[in-house]
C-alpha positions as MATLAB code, in Angstrom:
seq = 'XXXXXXXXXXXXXXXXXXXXXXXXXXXXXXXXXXXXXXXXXXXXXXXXXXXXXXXXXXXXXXXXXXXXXXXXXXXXXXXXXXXXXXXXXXXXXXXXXXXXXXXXXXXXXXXXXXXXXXXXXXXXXXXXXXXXXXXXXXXXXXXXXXXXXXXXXXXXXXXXXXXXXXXX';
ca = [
       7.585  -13.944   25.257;
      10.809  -15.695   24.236;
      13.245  -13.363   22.082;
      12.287  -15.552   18.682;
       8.772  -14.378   19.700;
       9.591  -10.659   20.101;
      11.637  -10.843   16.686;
       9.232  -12.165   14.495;
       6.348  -10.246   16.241;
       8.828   -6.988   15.470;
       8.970   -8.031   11.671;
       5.735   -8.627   11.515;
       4.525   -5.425   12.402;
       3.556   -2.469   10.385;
       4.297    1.096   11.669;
       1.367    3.195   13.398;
       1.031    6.015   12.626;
       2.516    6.405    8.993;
       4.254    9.762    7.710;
       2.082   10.134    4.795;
       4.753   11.680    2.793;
       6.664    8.573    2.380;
       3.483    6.754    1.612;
       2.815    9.047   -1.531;
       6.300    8.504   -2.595;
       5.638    4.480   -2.785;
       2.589    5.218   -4.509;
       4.040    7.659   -7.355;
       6.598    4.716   -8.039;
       4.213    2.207   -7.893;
       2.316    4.000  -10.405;
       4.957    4.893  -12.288;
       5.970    0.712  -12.387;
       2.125   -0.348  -13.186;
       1.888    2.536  -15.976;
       5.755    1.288  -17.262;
       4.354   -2.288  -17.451;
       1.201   -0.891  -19.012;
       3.174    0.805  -21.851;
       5.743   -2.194  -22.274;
       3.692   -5.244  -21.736;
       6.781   -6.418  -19.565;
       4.704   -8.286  -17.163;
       7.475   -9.504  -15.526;
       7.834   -6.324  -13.929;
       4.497   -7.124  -11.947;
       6.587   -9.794   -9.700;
       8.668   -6.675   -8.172;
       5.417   -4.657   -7.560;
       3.228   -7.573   -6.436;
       6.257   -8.656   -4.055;
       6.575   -4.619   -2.512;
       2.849   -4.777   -1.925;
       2.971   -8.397   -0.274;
       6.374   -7.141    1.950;
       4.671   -3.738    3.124;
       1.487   -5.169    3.749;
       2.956   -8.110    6.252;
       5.932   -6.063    7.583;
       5.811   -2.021    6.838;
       8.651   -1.118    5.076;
      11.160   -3.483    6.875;
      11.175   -6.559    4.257;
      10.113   -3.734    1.029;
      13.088   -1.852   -0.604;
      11.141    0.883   -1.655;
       9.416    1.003    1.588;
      12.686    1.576    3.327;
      14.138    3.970    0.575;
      10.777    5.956    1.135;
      10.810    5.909    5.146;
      14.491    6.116    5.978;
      16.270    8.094    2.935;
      13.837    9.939    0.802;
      11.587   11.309    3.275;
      14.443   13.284    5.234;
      14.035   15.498    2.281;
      10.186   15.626    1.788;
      10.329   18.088    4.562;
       8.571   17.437    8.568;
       6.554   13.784    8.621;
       2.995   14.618    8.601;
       1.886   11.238   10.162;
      -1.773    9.528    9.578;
      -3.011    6.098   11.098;
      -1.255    2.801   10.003;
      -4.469    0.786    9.913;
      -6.275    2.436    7.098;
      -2.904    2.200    5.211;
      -2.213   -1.024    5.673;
      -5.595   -2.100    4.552;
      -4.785   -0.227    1.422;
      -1.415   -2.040    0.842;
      -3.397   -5.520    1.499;
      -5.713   -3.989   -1.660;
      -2.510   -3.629   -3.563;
      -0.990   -6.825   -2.720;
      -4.351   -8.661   -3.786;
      -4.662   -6.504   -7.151;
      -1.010   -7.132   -7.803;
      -0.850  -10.828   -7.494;
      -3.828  -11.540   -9.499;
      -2.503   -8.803  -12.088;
       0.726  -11.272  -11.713;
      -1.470  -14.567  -12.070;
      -3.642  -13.499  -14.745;
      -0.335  -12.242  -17.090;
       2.593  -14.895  -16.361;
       0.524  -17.867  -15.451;
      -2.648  -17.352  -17.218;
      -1.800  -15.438  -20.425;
      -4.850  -13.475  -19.290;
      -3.219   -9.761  -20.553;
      -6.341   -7.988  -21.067;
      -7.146   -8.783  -17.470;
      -3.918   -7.824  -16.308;
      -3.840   -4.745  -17.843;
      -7.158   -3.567  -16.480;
      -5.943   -4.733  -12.728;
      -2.894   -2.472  -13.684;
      -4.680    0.276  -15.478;
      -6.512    0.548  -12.002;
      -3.553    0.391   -9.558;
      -1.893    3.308  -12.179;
      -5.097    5.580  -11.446;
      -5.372    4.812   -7.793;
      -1.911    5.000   -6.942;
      -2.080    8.059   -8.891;
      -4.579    9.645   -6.532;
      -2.364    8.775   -3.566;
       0.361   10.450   -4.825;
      -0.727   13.431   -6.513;
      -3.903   14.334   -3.867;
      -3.281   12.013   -0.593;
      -6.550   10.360   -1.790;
      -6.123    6.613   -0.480;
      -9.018    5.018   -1.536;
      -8.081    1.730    0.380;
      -8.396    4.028    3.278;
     -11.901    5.357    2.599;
     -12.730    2.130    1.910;
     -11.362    0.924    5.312;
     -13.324    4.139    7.145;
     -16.841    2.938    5.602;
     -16.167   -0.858    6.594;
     -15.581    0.715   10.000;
     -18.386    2.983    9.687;
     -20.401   -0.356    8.761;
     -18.846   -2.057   11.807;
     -16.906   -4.829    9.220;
     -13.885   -3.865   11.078;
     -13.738   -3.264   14.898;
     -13.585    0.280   15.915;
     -10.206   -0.936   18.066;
      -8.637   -1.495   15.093;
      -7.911    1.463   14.764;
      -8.588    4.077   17.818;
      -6.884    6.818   16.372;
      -8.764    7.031   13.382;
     -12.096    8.285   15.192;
     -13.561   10.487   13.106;
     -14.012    8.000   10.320;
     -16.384   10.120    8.876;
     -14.252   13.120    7.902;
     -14.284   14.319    4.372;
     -10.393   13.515    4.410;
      -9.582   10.612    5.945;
      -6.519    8.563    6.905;
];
């Protein structure tokens, strides 16, 4: 593999496993962002969000400010890194990217608000679960397609008990 190859395969890559910490603190400002856009009707603000989501998804936190305040500054202070499988969150993140974008789409190309605002009113409530109770719904979503076989087992060895009441 040339050194180009090993770069971009580097960036490219998102981190396995996660410290969950860190991925509650994106979520609390992500919901705090969605619910601030909610309140204002400053759609604008969805191009910041919809970008984080798009960044983390494709690269971790590498390419995603917030991602790298939450990894490498904030969660020195959030106490030891409790760490959970990348996969499932990483799915979730691809659920927020998707959600975002349209929510970006449907407000500054489409004049679609109402739409918007229910795409946002939903990221607000689920990032809100992530944050306040680790509940990733992304991730239970990812451990039934699994369950389903949808997504490959490999995917994601270390999540074997997909099954658990708390999952990754």
């Amino acid at each position: 593999m040339s050194r180009y190859a090993a770069r971009m395969s580097a960036l490219f890559s998102f981190p396995d496993p996660v410290n969950e910490k860190a991925a509650r603190l994106v979520a609390a400002v992500v919901a705090a962002a969605a619910a601030l856009t909610l309140l204002t009707g400053w759609h604008w603000l969805l191009v910041p969000i919809a970008y984080g989501f798009v960044a983390r998804v494709l690269t971790g936190p590498t390419l995603s400010p917030l991602g790298r305040f939450a990894v490498y500054v904030a969660s020195r202070h959030l106490g030891p890194a409790k760490h959970v499988p990348g996969a499932p969150k990483r799915f979730a993140q691809g659920m927020g990217a998707v959600c975002t974008v349209a929510a970006a789409i449907f407000a500054l190309a489409l004049g679609w608000t109402a739409a918007a605002g229910v795409v946002l009113a939903m990221i607000v409530v689920l990032a809100t679960l992530e944050a306040a109770f680790a509940l990733c719904i992304g991730c239970r979503i990812f451990a039934m397609l699994t369950a389903l076989g949808a997504i490959p087992a490999a995917t994601c060895e270390t999540c074997a008990d997909v099954g658990a009441a708390r999952t990754p």
